[in-house]
N, C-alpha and C positions, 0 to 999 in steps of 0.2 A: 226720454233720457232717464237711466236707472238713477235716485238718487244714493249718493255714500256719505257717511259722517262729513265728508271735507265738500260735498258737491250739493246742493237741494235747487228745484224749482222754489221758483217765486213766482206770484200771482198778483194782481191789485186787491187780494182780499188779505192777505198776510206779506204784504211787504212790508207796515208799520212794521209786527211782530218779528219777519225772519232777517230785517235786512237793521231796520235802525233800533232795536230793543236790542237783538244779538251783539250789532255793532258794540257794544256797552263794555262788552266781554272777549270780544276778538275782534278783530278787524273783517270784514266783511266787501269783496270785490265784487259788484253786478256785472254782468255781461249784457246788456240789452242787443237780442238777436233777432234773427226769423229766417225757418229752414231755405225761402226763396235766396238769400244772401249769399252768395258766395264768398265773398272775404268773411261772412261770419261764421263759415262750416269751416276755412282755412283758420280761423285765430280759436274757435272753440274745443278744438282737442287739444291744443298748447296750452291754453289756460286750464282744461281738467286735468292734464298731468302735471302742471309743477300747482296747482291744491293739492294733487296726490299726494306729491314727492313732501311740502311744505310742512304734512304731517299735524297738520291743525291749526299751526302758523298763524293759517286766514283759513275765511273760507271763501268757496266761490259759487255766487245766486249768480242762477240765469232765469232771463227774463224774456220771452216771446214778446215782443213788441207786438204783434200781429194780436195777442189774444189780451195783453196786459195793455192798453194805451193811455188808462188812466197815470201809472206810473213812467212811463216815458213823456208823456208831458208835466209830469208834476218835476220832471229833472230835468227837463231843455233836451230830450233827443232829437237831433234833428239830422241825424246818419247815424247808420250803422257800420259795421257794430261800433257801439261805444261801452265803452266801460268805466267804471265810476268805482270808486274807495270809499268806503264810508268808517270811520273811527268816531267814537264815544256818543252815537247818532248824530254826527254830522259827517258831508259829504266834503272829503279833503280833498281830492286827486281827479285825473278823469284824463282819460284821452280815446279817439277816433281812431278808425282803421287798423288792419291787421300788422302789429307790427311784428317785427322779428322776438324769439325769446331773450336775446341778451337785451335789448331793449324793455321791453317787461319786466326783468329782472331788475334792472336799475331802478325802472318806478316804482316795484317794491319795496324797493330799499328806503324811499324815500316816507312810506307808510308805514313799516311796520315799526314796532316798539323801540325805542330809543335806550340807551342809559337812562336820562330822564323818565322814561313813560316808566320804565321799571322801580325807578325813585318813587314815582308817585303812585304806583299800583299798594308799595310798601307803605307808604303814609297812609293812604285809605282803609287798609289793614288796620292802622294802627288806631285810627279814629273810631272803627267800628269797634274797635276792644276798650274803648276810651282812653286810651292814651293819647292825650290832645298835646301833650309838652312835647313827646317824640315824631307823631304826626306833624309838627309846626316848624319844628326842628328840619325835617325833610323838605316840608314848600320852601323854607328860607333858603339851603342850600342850593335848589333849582330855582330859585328868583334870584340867587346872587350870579347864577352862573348866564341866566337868562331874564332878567327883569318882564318881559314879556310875553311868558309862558302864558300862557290862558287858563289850563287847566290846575295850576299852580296858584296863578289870583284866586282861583274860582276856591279850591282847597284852603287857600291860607284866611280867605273871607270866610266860611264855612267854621273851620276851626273858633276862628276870633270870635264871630261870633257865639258859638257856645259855650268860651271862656268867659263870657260877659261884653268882649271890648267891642261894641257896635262900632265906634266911632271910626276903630283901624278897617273892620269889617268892609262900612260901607266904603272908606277911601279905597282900599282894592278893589270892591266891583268899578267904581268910579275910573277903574286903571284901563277893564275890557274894554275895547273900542264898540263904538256905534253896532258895527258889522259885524259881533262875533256875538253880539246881546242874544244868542239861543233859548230852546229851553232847559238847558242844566246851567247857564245863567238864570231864569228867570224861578227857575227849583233855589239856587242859593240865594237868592234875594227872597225870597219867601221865608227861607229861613231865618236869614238875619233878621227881617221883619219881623217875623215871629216872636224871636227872642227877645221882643224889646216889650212885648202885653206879656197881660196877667192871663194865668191859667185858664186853661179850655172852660173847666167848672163854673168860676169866677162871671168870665163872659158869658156862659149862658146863660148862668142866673140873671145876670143884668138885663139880658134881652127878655128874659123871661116874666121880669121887673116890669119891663116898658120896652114896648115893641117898637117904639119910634127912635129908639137909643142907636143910631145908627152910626156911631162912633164905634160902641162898642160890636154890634151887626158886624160891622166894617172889619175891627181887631179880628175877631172868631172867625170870620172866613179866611183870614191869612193865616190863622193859628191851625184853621183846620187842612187848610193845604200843605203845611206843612207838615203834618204829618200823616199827608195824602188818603184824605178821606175828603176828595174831590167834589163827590154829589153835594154831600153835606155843608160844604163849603161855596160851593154851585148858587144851593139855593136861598143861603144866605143873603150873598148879593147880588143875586136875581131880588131879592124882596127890594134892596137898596134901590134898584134901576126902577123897577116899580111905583115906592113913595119920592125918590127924589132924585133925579135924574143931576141936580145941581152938585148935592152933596161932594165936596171934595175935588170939584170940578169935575164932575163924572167917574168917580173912584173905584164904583161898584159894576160899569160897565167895562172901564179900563183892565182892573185885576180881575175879571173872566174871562177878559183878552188873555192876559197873562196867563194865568192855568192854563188855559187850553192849549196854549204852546209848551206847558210842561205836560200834559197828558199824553200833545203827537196830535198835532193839529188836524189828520186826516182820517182821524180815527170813525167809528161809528160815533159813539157813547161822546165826542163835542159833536159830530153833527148835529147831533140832537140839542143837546146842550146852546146852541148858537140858531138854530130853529127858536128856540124858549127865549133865548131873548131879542131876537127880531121880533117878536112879536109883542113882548113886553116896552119895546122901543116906539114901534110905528103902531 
């Protein structure tokens, strides 16, 4: 299959990369197929003409089930074809078998960008310019109209936090429910953590003071995650899980948990990372 800007194969070696990193910036539709299928050769020219038509819209990954099966079971395939939605790296939508275009159409509608998502694409604009008072101004507007936006808590936690106010901060993530605790939740909680130690500098002097200072070990690896320099932050608390397994009721195994859910849990770079500390464990 030729790929086009709106069309690309996927693989199990670039599905983190082409389906949930892209997701970030468009909406992103899988097709899990395989050429034996025949409702999947009926539903798969339907879905490469309205990517066409859609004009960037979304885009639309297919995925051979036959060659990819890593990915089909990291998503619950269990027929084909199915097809799956994925927005801001998570998987929102999904439905089985060939259906009609008017019907595809409508579950379109139901993924792609809202009034809100457009709200909030503006606000994130406006954060990276540092404008925090009209970025905050925008989550409030979509919290009043939706109280339980997710990516609006996740925003307005984000913001607060870099204005100083942890306290409002953490009370928003405290709002995401159990099930939605992802990793761009687990990216704003870092931050907000973050925001609450002293400077990169600071902490590694200390550590560099006294190596058993595992408070401050502890601080630096969320300060360094936060501003995603991962390894570095990795092997911080890897040293923790090492001399103190206790510490913090297991703080320094826990928040490697964490990262690794913001890195893209199925990545190479935490396999390895999650190899190091099994082994520093058992």
């Amino acid at each position: 299959m030729p790929e086009t800007q709106h069309l690309i194969d996927v693989t199990d070696q670039n599905f983190e990369q082409e389906v949930i990193a892209r997701s970030h910036d468009v909406p992103v539709v899988v097709d899990f197929w395989a050429p034996w299928c025949g409702p999947c050769r009926a539903l798969g020219p339907t879905l490469e003409s309205m990517a066409a038509k859609a004009g960037g819209e979304w885009i639309l990954a297919k995925v051979n089930v036959d060659n990819n099966q890593q990915s089909a079971q990291r998503f619950g395939v269990r027929g084909i074809p199915a097809v799956k939605a994925f927005v801001d790296g998570r998987m929102v939508d999904e439905f089985t078998g060939a259906l009609p275009q008017s019907r595809i159409e409508a579950w379109l509608d139901g993924i792609l960008p809202s009034e809100p998502d457009a709200q909030l694409d503006e606000a994130e604009a406006l954060e990276e310019s540092g404008d925090l008072d009209a970025a905050a101004s925008i989550y409030e507007q979509v919290l009043d109209e939706d109280p339980d936006h997710i990516d609006a808590l996740l925003g307005m936690a984000r913001v607060s936090a870099m204005r100083g106010e942890n306290e409002r901060a953490e009370e928003l993530l405290d709002q995401v429910p159990i099930a939605e605790r992802d990793g761009e939740y687990e990216r704003v909680l870092l931050d907000v953590q973050a925001a609450q130690f002293a400077p990169v500098d600071e902490l590694q002097a200390r550590v560099e003071e006294d190596a058993a200072d595992l408070e401050s070990r502890w601080q630096l690896g969320i300060k360094l995650a936060s501003q995603r320099r991962f390894d570095e932050a990795l092997d911080h608390l890897l040293q923790i899980v090492i001399r103190d397994r206790g510490f913090r009721d297991d703080a320094g195994r826990e928040t490697m948990v964490r990262i690794f859910e913001v890195m893209g849990p199925n990545t190479d770079e935490v396999r390895e990372w999650q190899k190091k500390l099994g082994r520093a464990m058992y």
